[in-house]
MINU-794494 format. One record per residue (C-alpha): residue in three letters; x, y, z. Coordinates in steps of 0.02 Angstrom, whole numbers, plus 32768, in hexadecimal, padded with zeros to 4 digits. Layout:
N
alaXYZ
...
END
This chain:
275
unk92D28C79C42B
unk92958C5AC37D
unk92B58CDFC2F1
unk924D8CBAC24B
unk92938D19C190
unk91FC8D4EC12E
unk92038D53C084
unk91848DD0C03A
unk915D8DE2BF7F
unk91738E9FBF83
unk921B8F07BF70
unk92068FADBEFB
unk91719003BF6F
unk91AB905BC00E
unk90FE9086C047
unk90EA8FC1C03D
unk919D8F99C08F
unk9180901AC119
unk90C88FDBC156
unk910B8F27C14E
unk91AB8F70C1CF
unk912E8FD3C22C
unk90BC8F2AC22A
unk91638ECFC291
unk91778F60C2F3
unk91F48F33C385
unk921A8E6EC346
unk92528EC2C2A7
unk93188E92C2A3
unk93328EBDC1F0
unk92D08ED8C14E
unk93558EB9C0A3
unk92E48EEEC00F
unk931D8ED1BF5B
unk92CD8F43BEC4
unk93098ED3BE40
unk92CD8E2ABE90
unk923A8E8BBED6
unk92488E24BF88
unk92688E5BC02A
unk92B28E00C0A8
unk926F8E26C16C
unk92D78DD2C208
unk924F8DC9C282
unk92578D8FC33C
unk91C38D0EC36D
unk912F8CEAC326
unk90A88D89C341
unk90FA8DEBC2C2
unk90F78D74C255
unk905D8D6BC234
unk903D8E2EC24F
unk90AF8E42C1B5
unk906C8DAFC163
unk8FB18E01C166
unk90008EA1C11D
unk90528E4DC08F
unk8FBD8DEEC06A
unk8F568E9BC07B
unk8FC88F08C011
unk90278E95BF86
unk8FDF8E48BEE8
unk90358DCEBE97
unk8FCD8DCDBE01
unk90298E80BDD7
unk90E58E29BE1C
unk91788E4ABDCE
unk921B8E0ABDE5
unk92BD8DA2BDF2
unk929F8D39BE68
unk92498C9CBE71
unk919A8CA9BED5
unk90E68C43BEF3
unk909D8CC8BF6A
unk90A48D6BBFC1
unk90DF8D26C059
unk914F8CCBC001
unk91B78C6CC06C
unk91B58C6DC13D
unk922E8C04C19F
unk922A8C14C24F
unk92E18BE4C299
unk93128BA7C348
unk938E8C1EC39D
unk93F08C0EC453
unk93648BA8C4AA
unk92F08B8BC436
unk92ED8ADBC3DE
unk92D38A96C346
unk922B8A55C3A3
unk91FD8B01C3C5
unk92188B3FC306
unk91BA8AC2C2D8
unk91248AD0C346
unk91238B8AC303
unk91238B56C257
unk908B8ADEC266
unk903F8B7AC2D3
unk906F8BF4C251
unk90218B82C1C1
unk8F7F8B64C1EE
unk8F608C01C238
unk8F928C49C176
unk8F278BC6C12C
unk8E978BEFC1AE
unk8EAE8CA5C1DD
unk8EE58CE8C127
unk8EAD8C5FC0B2
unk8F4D8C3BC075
unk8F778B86C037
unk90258B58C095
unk90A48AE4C08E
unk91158AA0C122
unk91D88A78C0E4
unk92518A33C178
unk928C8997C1B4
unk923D890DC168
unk91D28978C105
unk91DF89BCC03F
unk927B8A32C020
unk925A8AE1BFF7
unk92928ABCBF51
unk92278A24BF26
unk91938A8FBF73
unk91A38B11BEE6
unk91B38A8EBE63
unk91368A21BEAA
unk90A48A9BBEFC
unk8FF18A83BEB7
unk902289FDBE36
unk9048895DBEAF
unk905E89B7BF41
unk8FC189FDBFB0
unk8FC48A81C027
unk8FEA8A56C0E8
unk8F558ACBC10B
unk8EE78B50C0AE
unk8E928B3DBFFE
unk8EC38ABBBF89
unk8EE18B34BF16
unk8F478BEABF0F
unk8F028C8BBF62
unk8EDC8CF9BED3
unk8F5E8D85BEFB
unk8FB38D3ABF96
unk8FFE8C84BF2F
unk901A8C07BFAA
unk90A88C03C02D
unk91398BA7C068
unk91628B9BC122
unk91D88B34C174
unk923B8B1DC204
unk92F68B05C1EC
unk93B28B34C23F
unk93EB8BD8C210
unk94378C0DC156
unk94858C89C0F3
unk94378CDFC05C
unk94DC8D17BFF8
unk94D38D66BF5F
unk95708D7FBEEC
unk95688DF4BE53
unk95D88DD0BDC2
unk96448E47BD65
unk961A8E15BCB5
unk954C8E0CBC8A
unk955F8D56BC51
unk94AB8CF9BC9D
unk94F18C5FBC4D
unk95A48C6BBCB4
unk953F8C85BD42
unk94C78BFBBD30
unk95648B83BD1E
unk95BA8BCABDB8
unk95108BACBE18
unk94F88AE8BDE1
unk95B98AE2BDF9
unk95968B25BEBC
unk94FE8AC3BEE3
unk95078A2EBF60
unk94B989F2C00B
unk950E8AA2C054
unk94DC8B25BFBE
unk94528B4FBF58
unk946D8BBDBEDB
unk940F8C0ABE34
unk94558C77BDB3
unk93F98D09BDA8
unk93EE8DA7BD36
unk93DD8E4ABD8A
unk93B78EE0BD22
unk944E8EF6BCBC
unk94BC8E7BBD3C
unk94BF8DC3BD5E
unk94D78D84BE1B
unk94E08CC5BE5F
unk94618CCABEDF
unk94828C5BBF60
unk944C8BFDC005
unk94AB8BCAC078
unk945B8B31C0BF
unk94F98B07C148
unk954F8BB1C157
unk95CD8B6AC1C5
unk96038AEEC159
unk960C8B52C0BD
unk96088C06C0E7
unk960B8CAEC066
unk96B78C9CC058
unk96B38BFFC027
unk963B8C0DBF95
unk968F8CA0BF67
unk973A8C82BF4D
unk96D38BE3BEE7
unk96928C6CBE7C
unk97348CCBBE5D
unk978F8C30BE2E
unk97348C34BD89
unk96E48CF3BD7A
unk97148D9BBDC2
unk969C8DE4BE55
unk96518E8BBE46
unk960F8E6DBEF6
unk95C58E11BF85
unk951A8E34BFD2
unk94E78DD9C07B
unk94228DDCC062
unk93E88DFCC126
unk94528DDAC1B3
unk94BC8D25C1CB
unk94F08CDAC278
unk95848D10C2DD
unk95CA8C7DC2BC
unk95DB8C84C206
unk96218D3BC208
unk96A68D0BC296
unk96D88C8AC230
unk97128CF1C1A2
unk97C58D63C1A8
unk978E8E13C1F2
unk97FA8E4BC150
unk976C8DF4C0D1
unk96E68E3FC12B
unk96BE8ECEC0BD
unk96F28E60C004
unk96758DCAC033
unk95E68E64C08A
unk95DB8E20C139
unk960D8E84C1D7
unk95E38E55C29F
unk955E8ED3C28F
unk94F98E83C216
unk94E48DE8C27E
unk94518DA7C2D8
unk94978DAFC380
unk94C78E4AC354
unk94238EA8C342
unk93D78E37C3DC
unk944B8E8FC449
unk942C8F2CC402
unk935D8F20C434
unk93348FB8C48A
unk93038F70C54D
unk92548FAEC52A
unk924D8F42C499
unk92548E8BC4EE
unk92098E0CC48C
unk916F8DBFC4A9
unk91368D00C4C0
unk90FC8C97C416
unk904E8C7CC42B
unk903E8BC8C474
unk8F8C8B97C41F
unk8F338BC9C36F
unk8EBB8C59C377
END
């Protein structure tokens, strides 16, 4: 099975968030949206929804009128399709190179592939449109959509962790202090707060509580926020008494919400061929 975490450019308009959710319909598994870094996050199941949600976001954000905290190049900002149960890394990535021409094609927006063996997601936002050329779609941005990132990769943990004091520079050290091969992290302002906004590349390896009791070794915590859902494994890993300091809970889990799918709702097979 192969889940995919959209990242749309679009988190303050609920008329917006609810026709991209009513886009997923059934493969919906979550939908995290953030008013301050104006980005929602949708857990999807397979590949048709992508692409239902992707032609909705395309359809009904601008990025010419975007506002936020968070870093973007496009609408559809970033889509990685990950390999769950018995899906392989094979399969993500034959849904990625699906997924990316039929964007380029379908939707005429430029995309870039990130995976094994390919540009990071990083170097992709650094590097887009200046040395680096589009995998498929226009040469040059979509003039509302931006361009897109979509890759196929193991699953992660978007982690968020909001510090007490409002100090961007504190939290800007903390982040270089946490990044390695495991983490990526920023230092972000958000409204009046500051948060270290991180990734977690190998959740199992370094988990939320890991990077947080990193954090509170050299600031105090106002709180955690688990962006999405995480794997089982990552929340079983942690103390059951932690659960509500570091925001994660058995119920907030991938495996979680798959068991939870209505009967009705089964999900259907990726498309095996480009339209």
């Amino acid at each position: 099975m192969l889940t995919c975490v959209v990242n749309v450019s679009e988190g303050r308009r609920p008329e917006v968030l609810a026709a991209l959710g009513a886009a997923a319909g059934d493969d919906l598994l979550d939908l995290h949206a953030d008013e301050d870094h104006h980005r929602s996050v949708l857990t999807l199941v397979g590949e048709e929804a992508v692409r239902a949600v992707s032609r909705v976001a395309v359809e009904l954000v601008d990025l010419r009128t975007h506002t936020g905290v968070h870093p973007r190049m496009g609408v559809v900002d970033v889509v990685p399709f990950v390999a769950l149960t018995d899906a392989s890394m094979g399969d993500a990535e034959a849904a990625r190179d699906r997924f990316t021409r039929w964007l380029g094609g379908e939707l005429g927006v430029p995309a870039f592939r990130y995976g094994t063996g390919r540009a990071s997601l990083p170097e992709i936002r650094r590097r887009a449109f200046v040395d680096l050329a589009p995998d498929a779609g226009p040469a040059s941005p979509h003039p509302s959509a931006g361009a897109s990132a979509v890759g196929a990769r193991l699953p992660l943990v978007a982690y968020n962790l909001w510090l007490a004091e409002p100090d961007l520079a504190r939290a800007r050290s903390l982040a270089c202090s946490l990044r390695s091969p495991a983490v990526r992290a920023l230092g972000l302002a958000v409204g009046d707060a500051v948060q270290v906004s991180c990734n977690l590349v190998h959740p199992t390896t370094v988990g939320p509580a890991q990077v947080y009791d990193a954090v509170a070794a050299q600031a105090d915590i106002a709180r955690a926020e688990l962006v999405g859902l995480a794997p089982a494994a990552v929340v079983t890993a942690v103390a059951p008494r932690r659960w509500g300091q570091l925001d994660v809970s058995p119920e907030r889990t991938v495996e979680a919400r798959l068991e939870g799918t209505r009967p009705g709702a089964r999900r259907r097979d990726p498309p095996p061929t480009d339209p």
